[in-house]
C-alpha positions in Angstrom: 0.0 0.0 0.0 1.2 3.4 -1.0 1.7 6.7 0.9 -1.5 8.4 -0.6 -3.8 5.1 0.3 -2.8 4.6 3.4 -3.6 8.2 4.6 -6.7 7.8 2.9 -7.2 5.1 5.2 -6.3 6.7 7.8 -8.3 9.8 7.1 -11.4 7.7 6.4 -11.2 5.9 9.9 -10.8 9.2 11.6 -13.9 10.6 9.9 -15.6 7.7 11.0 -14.2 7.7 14.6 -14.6 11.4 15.3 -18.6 11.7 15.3 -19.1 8.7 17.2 -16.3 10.6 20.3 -18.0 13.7 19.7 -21.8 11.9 20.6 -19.8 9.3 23.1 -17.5 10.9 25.3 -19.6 14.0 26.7 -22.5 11.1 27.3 -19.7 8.8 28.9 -18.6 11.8 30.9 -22.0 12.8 31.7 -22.6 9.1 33.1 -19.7 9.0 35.2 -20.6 12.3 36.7 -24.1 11.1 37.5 -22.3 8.3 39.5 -20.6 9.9 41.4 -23.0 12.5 42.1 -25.4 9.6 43.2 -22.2 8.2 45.4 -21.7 11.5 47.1 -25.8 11.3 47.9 -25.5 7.6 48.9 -23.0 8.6 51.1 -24.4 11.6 52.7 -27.5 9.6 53.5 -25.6 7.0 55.2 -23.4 9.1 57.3 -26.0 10.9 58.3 -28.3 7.9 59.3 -31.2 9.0 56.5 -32.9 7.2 53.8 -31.3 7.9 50.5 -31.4 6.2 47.2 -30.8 2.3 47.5 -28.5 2.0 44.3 -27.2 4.3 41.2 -29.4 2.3 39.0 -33.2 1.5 40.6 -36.3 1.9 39.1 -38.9 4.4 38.8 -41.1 5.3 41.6 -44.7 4.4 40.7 -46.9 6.2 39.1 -49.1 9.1 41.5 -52.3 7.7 41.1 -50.6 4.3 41.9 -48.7 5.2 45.0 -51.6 6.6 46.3 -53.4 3.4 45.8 -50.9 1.0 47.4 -50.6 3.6 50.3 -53.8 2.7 51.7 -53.7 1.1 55.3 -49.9 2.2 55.8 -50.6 4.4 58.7 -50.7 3.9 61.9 -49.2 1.3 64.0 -48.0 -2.2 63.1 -49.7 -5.2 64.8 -47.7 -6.4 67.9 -47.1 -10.0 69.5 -45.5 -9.6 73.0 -41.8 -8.1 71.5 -42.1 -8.3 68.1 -43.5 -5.7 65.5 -45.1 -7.1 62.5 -45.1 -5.5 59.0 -47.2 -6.5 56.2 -48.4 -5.6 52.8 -51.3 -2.8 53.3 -54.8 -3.5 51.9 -54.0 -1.3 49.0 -50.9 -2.7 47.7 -52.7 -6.0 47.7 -56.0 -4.4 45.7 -53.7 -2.7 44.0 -51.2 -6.1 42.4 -54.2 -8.3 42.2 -56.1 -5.6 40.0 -52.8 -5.9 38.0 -53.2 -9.4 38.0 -56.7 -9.7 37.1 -56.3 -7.2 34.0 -53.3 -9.1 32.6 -54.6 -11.9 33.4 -57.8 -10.8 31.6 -55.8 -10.2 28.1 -54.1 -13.6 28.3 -57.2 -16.0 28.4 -60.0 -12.9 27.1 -57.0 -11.5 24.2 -60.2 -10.2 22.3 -61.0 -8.1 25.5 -57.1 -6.7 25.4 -55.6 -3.3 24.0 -55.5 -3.0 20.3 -52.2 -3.8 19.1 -52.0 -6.3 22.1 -52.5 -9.9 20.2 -50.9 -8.6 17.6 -47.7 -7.9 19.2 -47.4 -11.7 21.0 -47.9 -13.0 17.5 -45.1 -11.3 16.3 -42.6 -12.6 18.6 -40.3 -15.7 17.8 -41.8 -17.8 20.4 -45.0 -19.4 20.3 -47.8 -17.4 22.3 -48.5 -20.0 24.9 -45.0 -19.8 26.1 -45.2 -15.5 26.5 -48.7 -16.6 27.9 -47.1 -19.0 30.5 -44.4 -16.8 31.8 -47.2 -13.3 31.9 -49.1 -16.2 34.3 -45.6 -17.0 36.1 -44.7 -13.5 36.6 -48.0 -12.4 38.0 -48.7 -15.1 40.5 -44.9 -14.7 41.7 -46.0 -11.0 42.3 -49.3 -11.8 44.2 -47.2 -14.7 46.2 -44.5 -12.0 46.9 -47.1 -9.6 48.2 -49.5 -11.9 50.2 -46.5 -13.7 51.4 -44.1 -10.9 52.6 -43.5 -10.6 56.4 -40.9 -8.6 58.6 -40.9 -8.9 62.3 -38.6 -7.2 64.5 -38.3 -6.0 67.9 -34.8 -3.9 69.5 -32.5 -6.6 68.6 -33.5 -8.4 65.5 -35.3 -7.9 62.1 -36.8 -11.4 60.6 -37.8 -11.0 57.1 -40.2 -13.4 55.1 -40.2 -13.5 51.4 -42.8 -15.5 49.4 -43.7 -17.2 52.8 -40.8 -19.6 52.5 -37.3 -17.8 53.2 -36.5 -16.6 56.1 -33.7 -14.4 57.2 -32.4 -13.0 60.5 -30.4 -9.9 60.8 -28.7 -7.9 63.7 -29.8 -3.9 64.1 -26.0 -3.5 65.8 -24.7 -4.6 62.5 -27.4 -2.2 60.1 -25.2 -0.1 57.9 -27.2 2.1 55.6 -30.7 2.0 54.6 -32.1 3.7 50.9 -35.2 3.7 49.3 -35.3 1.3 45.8 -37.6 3.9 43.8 -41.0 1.6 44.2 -42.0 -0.9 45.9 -38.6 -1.8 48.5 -36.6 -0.6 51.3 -33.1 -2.0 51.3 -31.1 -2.4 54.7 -27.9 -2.9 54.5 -26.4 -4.7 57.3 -22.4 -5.3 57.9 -22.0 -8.8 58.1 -25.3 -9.7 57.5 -26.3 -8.8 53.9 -29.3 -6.7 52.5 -32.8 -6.8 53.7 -35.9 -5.8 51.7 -38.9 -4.5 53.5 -42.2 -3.6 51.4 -42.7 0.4 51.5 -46.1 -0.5 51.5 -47.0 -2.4 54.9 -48.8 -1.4 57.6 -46.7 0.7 59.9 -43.9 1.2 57.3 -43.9 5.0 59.0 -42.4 4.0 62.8 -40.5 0.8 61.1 -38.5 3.6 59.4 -37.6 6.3 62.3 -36.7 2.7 64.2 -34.0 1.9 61.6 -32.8 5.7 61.1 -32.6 6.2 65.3 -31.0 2.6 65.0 -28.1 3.8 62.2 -27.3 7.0 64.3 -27.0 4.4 67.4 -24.5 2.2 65.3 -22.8 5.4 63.8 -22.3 6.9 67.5 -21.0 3.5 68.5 -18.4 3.4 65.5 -17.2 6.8 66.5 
């Protein structure tokens, strides 16, 4: 290859290259800023013993009209045993995910009774229907078992968390690290050892559960100190 082709090589990779840094690099730059901007928030929020967010990517927070829906029967205090507090999901996170249910539910077995555009579009994928139809099923009743199931008991010196009325895990309030809101439906408690917990926003006394676990970070903080 000669002198002229190859800088006409050359030239044509760097007319290639250079639109794709100009577009790239300030949105590479402008995602590494947004970390640590979200770091810096994590990190106030856990020094100072306050719910921040959970993770730099979390999803959305629902939907107004939804919120207020599933906050229905979250005031007020949660049901006690002798020592233990017991949290679970509030009457209107429960109307609200089996309403869900019921309209999806609806569009898989009723598909003439779903949006236009709806049958249509599960045609069009390259699986057969009845397999899209069998995991919409799967997803929905893991959602109703999550929410029916979900249980988190805890008293000065332990938290026990249920999920889908099977697993069961113990954790220490000496050992909670940090605590941060996932965006939705989830409070994650990060306890050091000990893992994360996730505690429905949605439960019946969800209010005094949090100032518990804030008063209980500040404890562990002036302890560390």
């Amino acid at each position: 290859m000669n002198m002229a082709a190859a800088l006409g090589v050359i030239f044509k990779t760097i007319s290639i290259l250079v639109p794709f840094a100009v577009i790239f690099v300030p949105m590479a730059y402008f995602g590494w800023w947004k970390a640590q901007r979200r770091r810096q928030i994590i990190d106030r929020h856990r020094d100072q013993g306050t719910i921040g967010p959970a993770a730099f990517f979390q999803g959305q927070a629902l939907p107004r009209h939804y919120d207020a829906v599933a906050r229905i029967g979250t005031g007020g205090p949660a049901p006690m045993t002798m020592n233990e507090r017991i949290l679970k999901a509030s009457i209107g996170v429960r109307v609200f995910v089996l309403g869900l249910a019921a309209v999806i539910g609806t569009f898989v077995f009723r598909p003439d009774f779903a949006p236009t555009g709806f049958p249509e579009a599960i045609r069009e994928l390259p699986v057969p229907a009845i397999y899209i139809h069998g995991l919409l099923l799967a997803a929905l009743a893991n959602g109703v078992l999550y929410i029916f199931g979900f249980e988190a008991r805890y008293d000065r010196d332990i938290l026990i968390v249920t999920r889908m009325m099977f697993f069961r895990r113990e954790y220490l309030w000496r050992n909670l690290d940090w605590i941060g809101d996932d965006g939705a439906y989830e409070l994650v408690l990060r306890f050091e050892p000990g893992g994360k917990a996730k505690v429905l926003k949605h439960s019946v006394g969800i209010g005094e559960f949090k100032e518990f676990a804030q008063q209980q970070i500040r404890k562990n903080r002036t302890h560390l100190a």
